[in-house]
C-alpha positions, 0 to 999 in steps of 0.5 A: 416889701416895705422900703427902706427910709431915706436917712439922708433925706431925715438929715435933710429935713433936720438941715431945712428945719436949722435954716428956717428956725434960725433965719439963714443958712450961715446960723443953721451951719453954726447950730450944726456944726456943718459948712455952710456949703452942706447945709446948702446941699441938704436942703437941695436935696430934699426939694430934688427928692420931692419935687418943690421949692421949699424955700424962696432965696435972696441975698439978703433973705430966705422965705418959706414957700407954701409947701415949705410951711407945711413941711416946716410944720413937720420937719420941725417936730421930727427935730424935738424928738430926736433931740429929746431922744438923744439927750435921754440916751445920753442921761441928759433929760432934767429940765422939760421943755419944748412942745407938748400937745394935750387933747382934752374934753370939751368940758375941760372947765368943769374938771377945773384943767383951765385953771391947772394948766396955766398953773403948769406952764408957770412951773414950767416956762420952758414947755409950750402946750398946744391943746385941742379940745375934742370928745372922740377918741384921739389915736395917740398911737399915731403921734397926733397928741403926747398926752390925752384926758380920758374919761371912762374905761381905758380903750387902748393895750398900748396906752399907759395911763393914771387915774385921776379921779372918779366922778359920780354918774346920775340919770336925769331928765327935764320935767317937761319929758317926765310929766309926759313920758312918765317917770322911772320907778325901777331900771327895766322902766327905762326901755319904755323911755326916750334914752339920749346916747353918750357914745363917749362915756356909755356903750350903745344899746346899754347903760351901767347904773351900778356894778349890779345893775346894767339896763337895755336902753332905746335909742332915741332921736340922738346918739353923740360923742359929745357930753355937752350936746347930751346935756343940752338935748336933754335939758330942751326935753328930748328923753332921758341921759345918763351923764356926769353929775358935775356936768348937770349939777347946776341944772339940777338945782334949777330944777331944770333937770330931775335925778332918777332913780338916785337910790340905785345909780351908783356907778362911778366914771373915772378920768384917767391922763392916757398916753403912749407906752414909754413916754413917761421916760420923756421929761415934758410928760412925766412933768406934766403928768406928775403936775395935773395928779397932784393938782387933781388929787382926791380921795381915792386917786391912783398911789404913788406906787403905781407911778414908781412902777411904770417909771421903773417899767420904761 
């Protein structure tokens, strides 16, 4: 049987994150609404029920211990969410603020977020963003991130999401491959090819050139989850890759890549915003959702519609 959690060890870890983002017990009791004395007690507690000192206490200081860090890390977010919790219980929810952790693609810079999201933050000088920048797939469903850039076809039931835009795909290699390999005149050619894998954007084993047309593809020496390395492996001449065309637009023109089969590749690969069900309610990230739409609208984006009723949905 699952065990019950420690509520009073929660309330615990609210008292150690007041003593540590204020500077003292005496703050933290003030920002509390506790005595002195119980906030004392609290954080006694919670170093008894796990076994290490949290804190380093002088008369005149408090320091973190190396454990206490890393407790902080956490204790501290546990703190933000209930807060935000509370106020949007209560109604209270206008203004975003706090922390906001965003997971976007290595190539962020080529779909122009770089540039969006200093622009939000100077809307928004009350959210902090922390950002990592990876191309596998991030499990929003265990809090790592609030919100995630996605490129391809949604992966979770549990996710709520809003299409951004759609990028054209095209099939390329180097000339240096083509004149040894041969080129492509119809898509069953290309089982006769070196094929780069994308596993990020693409299935394994097959690619989807255009809604009628899905080809059986050979592995080559490389299967990744990263678009970059894709790019790269096929620019030194490795094989064939089907990729974003913004991605191999400027190899292209330099005649350093070589579009195939450009009258049949049709497909078109969407970059949605995905977050877990139910956090758009949070104003940080109905915000920040709403600020990168409006910024990366185009000409076939998600309507309006569809946002009123996942707000209305929640």
């Amino acid at each position: 049987m699952d065990e019950k959690p420690d509520l009073g060890n929660v309330m615990a870890m609210m008292s150690f994150a007041a003593v540590v983002s204020t500077g003292g017990f005496s703050s933290a009791a003030n920002m509390l609404g506790y005595s002195k004395a119980a906030v004392s007690r609290q954080i006694a507690k919670l170093e008894q029920s796990i076994g290490v000192r949290l804190l380093d206490r002088t008369t005149r200081s408090v320091t973190l211990t190396p454990a206490g860090r890393e407790m902080y890390a956490r204790c501290a977010r546990i703190v933000e969410e209930v807060s935000e919790a509370n106020q949007i219980i209560s109604g209270m929810v206008s203004k975003p603020r706090g922390e906001l952790k965003v997971n976007a693609p290595v190539v962020s810079s080529l779909f122009d977020l770089t540039s969006i999201l200093p622009r939000f933050l100077q809307s928004y000088p009350d959210v902090r963003l922390f950002v990592n920048l990876s191309d596998s797939k991030v499990d929003l469903i265990k809090g790592r991130f609030d919100v995630a850039f996605w490129m391809g076809d949604t992966f979770e039931s549990s996710l709520d999401s809003v299409r951004l835009r759609h990028y054209p795909m095209v099939l390329v290699a180097s000339r240096g491959y083509l004149e040894k390999a041969g080129r492509p005149s119809a898509p069953n050619d290309l089982k006769d090819h070196t094929c780069i894998v994308e596993t990020h954007i693409s299935r394994v084993g097959e690619w989807r050139l255009s809604d009628d047309v899905t080809v059986a593809i050979n592995r080559g020496p490389l299967t990744s989850n990263s678009v970059r390395m894709a790019r790269e492996a096929t620019v030194e001449g490795l094989g064939v890759s089907f990729l974003p065309r913004f991605l191999v637009e400027e190899d292209i023109a330099a005649n350093r890549l070589e579009p195939l089969l450009p009258d049949l590749v049709t497909e078109r690969i969407p970059l949605h915003i995905i977050f877990p069900r139910g956090n758009y309610a949070l104003s940080k990230v109905r915000a920040f959702v709403d600020f990168v739409r409006e910024e990366m609208r185009d000409g076939d984006e998600q309507s309006p519609g569809s946002l009123l009723a996942l707000a209305s949905a929640i």
